[in-house]
C-alpha positions as CSV (number, residue, x, y, z in Angstrom):
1,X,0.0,0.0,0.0
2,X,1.6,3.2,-0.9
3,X,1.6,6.3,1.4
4,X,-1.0,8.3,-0.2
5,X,-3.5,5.1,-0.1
6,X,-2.4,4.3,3.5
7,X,-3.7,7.8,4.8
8,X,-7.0,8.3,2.7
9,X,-7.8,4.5,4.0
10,X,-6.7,5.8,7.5
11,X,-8.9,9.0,7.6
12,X,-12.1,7.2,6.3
13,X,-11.9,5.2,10.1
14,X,-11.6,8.4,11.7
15,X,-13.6,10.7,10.1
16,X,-17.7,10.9,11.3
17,X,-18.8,8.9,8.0
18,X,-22.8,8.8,9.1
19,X,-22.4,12.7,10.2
20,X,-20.2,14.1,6.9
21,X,-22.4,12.3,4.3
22,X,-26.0,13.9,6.3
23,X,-24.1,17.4,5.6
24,X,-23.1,16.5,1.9
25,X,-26.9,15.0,2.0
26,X,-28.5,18.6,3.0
27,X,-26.2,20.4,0.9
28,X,-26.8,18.3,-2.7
29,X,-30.8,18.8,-1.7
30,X,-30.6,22.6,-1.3
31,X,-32.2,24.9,-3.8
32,X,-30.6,28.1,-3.2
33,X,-30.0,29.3,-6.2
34,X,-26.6,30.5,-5.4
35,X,-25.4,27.3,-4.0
36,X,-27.0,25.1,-6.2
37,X,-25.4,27.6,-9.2
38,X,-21.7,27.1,-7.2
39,X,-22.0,23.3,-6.7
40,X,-23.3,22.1,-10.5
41,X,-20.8,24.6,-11.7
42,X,-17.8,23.2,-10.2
43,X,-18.7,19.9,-10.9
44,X,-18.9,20.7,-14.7
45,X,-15.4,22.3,-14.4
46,X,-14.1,19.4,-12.7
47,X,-15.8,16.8,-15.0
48,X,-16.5,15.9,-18.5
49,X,-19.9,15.5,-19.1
50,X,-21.9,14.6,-22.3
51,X,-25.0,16.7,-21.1
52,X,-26.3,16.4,-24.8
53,X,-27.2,12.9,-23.5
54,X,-29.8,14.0,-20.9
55,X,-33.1,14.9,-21.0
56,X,-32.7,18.3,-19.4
57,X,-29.2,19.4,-21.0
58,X,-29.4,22.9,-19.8
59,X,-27.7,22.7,-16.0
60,X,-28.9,26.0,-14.9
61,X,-32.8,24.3,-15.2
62,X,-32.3,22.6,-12.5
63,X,-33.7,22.8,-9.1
64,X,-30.8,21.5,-6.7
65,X,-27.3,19.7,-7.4
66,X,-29.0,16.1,-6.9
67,X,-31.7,16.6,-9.3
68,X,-28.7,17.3,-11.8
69,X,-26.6,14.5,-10.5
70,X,-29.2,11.9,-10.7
71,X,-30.8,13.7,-14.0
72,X,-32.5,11.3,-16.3
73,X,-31.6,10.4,-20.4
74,X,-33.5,11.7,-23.2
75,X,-35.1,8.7,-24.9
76,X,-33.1,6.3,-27.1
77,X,-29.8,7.2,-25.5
78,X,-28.9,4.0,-23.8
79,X,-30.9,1.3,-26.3
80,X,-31.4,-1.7,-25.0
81,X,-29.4,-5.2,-26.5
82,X,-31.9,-6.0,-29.1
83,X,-30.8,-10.3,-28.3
84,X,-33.6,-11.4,-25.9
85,X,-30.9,-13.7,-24.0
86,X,-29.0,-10.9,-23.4
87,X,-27.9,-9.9,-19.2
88,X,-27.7,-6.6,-20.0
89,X,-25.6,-3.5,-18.2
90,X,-28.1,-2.0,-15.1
91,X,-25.7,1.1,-15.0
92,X,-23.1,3.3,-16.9
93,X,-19.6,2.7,-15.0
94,X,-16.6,0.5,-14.5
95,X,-16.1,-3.3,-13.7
96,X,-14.4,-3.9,-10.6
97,X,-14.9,-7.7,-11.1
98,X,-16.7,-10.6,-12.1
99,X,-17.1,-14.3,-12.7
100,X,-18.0,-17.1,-10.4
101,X,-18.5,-17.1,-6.6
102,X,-15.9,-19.6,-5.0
103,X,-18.5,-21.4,-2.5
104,X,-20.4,-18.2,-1.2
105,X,-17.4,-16.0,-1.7
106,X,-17.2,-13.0,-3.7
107,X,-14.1,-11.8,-5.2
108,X,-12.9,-8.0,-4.0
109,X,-9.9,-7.2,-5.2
110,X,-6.8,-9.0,-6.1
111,X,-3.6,-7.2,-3.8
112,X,-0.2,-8.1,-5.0
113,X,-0.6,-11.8,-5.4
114,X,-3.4,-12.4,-3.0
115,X,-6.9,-11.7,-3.1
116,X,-9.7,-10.4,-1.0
117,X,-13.4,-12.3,-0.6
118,X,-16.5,-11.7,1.2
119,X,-19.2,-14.0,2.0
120,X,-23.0,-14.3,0.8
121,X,-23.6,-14.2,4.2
122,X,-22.1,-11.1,4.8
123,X,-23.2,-9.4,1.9
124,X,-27.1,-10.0,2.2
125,X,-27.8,-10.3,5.4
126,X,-30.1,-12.7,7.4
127,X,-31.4,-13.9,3.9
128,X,-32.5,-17.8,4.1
129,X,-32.0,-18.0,0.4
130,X,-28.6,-17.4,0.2
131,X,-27.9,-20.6,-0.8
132,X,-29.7,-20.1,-4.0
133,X,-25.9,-18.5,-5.2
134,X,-23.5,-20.0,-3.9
135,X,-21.5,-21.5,-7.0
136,X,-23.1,-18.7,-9.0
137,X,-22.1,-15.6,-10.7
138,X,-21.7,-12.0,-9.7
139,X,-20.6,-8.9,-11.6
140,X,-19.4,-5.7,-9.3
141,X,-20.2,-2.3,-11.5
142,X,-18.8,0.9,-9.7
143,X,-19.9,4.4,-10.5
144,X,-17.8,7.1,-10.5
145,X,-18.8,10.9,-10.0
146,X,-19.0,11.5,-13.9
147,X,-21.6,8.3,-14.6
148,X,-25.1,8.5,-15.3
149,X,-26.4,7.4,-11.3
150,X,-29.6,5.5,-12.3
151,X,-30.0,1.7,-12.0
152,X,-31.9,-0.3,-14.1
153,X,-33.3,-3.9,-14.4
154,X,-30.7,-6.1,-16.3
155,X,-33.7,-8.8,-17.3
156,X,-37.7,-9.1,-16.5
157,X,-38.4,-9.8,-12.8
158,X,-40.7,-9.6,-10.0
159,X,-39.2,-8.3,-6.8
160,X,-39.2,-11.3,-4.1
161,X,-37.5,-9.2,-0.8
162,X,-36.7,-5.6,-0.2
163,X,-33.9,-5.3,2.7
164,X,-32.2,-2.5,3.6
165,X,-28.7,-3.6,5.6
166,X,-27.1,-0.2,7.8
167,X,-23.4,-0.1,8.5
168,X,-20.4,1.9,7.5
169,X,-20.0,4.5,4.6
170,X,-16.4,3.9,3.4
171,X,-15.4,5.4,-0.1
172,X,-15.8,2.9,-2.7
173,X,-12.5,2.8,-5.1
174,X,-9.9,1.1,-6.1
175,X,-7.5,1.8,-3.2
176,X,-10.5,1.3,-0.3
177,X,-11.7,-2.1,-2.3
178,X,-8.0,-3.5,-2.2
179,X,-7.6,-2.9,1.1
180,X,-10.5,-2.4,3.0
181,X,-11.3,-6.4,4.1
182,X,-15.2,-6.6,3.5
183,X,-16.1,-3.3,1.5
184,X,-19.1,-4.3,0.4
185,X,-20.6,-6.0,3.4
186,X,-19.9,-3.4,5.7
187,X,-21.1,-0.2,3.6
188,X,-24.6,0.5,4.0
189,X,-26.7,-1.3,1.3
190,X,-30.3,-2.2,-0.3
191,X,-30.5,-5.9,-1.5
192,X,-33.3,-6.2,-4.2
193,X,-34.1,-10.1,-5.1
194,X,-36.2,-10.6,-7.8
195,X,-37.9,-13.9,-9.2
196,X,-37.2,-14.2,-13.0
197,X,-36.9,-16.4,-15.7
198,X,-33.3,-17.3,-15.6
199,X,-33.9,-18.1,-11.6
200,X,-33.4,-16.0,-8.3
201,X,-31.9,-12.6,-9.3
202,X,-30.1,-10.2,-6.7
203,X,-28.8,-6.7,-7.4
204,X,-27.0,-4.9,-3.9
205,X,-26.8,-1.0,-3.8
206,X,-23.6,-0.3,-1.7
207,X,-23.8,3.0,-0.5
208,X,-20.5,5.0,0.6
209,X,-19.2,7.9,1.9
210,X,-21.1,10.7,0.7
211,X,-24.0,8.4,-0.8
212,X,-26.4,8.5,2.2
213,X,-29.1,8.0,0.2
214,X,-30.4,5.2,-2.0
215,X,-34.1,5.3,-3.8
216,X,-36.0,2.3,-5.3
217,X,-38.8,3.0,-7.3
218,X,-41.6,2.4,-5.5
219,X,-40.5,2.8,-2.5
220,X,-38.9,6.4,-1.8
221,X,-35.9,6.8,-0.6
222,X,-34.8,3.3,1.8
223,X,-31.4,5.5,3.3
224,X,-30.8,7.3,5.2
225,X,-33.0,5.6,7.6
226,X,-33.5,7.0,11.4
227,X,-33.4,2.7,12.4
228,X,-29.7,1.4,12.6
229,X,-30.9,-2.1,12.5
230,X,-31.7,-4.5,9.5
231,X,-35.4,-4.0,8.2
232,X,-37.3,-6.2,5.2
233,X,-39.6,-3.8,3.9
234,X,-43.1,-4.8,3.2
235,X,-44.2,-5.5,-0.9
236,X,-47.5,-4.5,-2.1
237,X,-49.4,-7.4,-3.4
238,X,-49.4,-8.5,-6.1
239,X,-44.9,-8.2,-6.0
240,X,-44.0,-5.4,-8.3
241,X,-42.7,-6.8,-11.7
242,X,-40.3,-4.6,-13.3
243,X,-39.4,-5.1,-17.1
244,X,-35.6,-5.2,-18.5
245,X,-34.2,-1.8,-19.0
246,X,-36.6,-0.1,-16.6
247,X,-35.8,2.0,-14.0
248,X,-34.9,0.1,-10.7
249,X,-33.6,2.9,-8.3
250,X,-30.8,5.7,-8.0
251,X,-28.3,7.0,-5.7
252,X,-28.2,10.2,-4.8
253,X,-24.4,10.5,-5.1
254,X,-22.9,7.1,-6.5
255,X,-21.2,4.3,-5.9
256,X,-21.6,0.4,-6.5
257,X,-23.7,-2.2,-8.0
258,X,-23.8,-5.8,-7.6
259,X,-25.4,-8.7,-9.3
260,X,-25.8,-12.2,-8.4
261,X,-26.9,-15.6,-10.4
262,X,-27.3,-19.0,-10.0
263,X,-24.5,-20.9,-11.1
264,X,-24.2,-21.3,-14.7
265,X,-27.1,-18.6,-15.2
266,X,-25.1,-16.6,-17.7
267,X,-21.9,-16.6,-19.9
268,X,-20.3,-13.4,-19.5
269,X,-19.1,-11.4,-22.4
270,X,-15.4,-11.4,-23.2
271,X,-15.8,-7.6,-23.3
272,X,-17.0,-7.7,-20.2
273,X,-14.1,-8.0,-17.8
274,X,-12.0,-5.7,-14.6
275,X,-11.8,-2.3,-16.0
276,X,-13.9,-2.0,-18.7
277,X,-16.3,0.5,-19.1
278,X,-19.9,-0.4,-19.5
279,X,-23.2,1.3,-20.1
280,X,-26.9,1.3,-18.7
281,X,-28.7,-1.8,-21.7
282,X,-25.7,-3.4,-23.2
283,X,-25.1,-6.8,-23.3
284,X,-23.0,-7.9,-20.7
285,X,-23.8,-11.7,-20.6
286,X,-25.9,-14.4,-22.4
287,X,-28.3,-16.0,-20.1
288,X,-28.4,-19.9,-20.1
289,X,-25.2,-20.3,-21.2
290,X,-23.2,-20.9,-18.3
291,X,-22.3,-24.1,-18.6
292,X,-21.3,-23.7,-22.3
C-alpha cells in the first residue's frame, strides 16, 4: 500500500462517515439558487460530461445539485441489447470484477498476489436463500462521479425481498476495495431479489461515503433511515414486476452495484471484464449459457 492510499484509508476510520455524508446529504438537496449555481458549476469544471445525453441538457434548469446529479436520459440514449438472452448492463460505470463465486465467496480485489473475498452471508444479510448462489455468478459495477447514477433492471423480474442492511460508509475505489477487508458487506446497502426467468436474481446498492441515500422505485428513498438495524420492507401485493431496462432505483451520489446468479445462469461477455467500461442496456452476458 503506498503512502497516499495508507492515509485516505486511514482518515475514512476516523472521520464521522454517518455525520459528513448527512451534511453532503442537506447540501446536494438545497435549492438556493446561489449554492446550487456554485456546486453544478464546479462539478462541470471538474468533470467531462456529455449533457447532450440527458433529457434536461441545460444545468442551470435545475432545481438543486441532486436533481442534476441523478438527472435522467432523453429517450433512445442508452438502447437496450436488441438479443432477448441478453444480461444486460443495469448502470453506466466501470467493472471492478466478475465471474463465479468460489462457494459463497465474492471476489474484491486482487492485492499483490493475494486476493480479497467476502461471504453471501455477509453481503445480504439474514437472507435464508442465500444458498440459491452459492457457486453462481456476480458482476461488481462501480460508478464514479461522472456516470449516469440510475439503476436499471438487467432482465424481466418480480421483486421477491426488499432489505435494507445499515453499517459503515467507506469510499468505494480502487484503493479502499484492495484494502478495505469486507467493503461491500460493511457499507450500508439495499438488497433487491427478484424472481425471473433465468432463476433468483439479486442486485446490492452499496452506499459510501457521501452516498447516504439510496431510492428504489416504488419505494422512496430506503437510506438514510433513522433505524440502525436490518429491516425487510413490506411489498404491495401483487410483487411489483419490473421489465428489463426499466428503471430500478438511484443513488443520490454514486457508488456500487452488484449482481448475483445462480451458477451457470449466464456466460459473461469477453468484453465484459475488470476495468472495462460499461453502459446502462448493453449486453453484458448471455443467459443460459453458463455451462457452455
Amino acid at each position: 500500500m503506498s503512502l497516499g492510499e495508507r492515509a485516505f484509508v486511514a482518515w475514512q476510520h476516523l472521520v464521522p462517515q454517518h455525520a459528513l455524508t448527512a451534511l453532503v446529504h442537506r447540501l446536494a438537496r438545497a435549492e438556493t439558487p446561489w449554492l446550487r449555481r456554485t456546486l453544478i458549476g464546479a462539478f462541470c469544471r471538474l468533470y467531462t460530461l456529455d449533457l447532450a445525453e440527458a433529457a434536461e441538457p441545460d444545468p442551470r434548469r435545475y432545481p438543486s445539485f441532486n436533481a442534476f446529479f441523478t438527472r435522467a436520459l432523453r429517450s433512445g440514449a442508452r438502447p437496450l441489447a436488441a438479443d432477448a438472452a441478453a444480461l444486460v448492463a443495469p448502470c453506466d460505470g466501470t467493472v471492478s470484477e466478475r465471474g463465479t463465486l468460489d462457494g459463497d465467496r465474492l471476489l474484491q480485489a486482487e492485492v499483490a498476489a493475494k486476493r480479497r473475498w467476502y461471504t453471501l452471508a455477509e453481503l445480504l444479510g439474514d437472507d435464508p436463500h442465500a444458498a440459491d448462489f452459492v457457486g453462481g455468478e456476480f458482476a461488481t459495477i462501480y460508478l464514479a462521479p461522472y456516470n449516469y447514477h440510475r439503476v436499471h433492471m438487467p432482465l424481466d423480474g418480480t421483486l421477491e425481498r426488499l432489505v435494507h442492511l445499515p453499517g459503515r460508509l467507506f469510499s468505494v475505489n480502487r484503493a479502499t476495495a484492495r484494502h478495505v477487508p469486507r467493503l461491500f458487506a460493511r457499507n450500508e446497502r439495499v438488497v433487491c431479489r427478484f424472481r425471473t426467468a433465468a432463476g433468483p436474481l439479486a442486485v446490492v446498492f452499496v452506499g459510501a461515503l457521501n452516498v447516504g441515500s439510496i431510492r428504489v422505485e416504488g419505494f422512496g428513498d430506503l437510506t438514510p433511515a433513522r433505524t440502525r438495524t436490518p429491516r425487510v420492507l413490506p411489498l404491495p401485493q401483487p410483487a411489483p414486476a419490473f421489465a428489463r431496462g426499466a428503471e430500478l432505483g438511484r443513488f443520490n451520489l454514486g457508488s456500487t452495484v452488484i449482481l448475483l446468479l445462480p451458477r451457470a445462469a449466464c456466460r459473461w461477455q469477453d468484453a465484459f471484464r475488470p476495468g472495462a467500461a460499461v453502459r446502462t442496456g448493453e449486453s453484458i452476458a448471455t443467459l443460459g449459457a453458463g455451462a457452455a
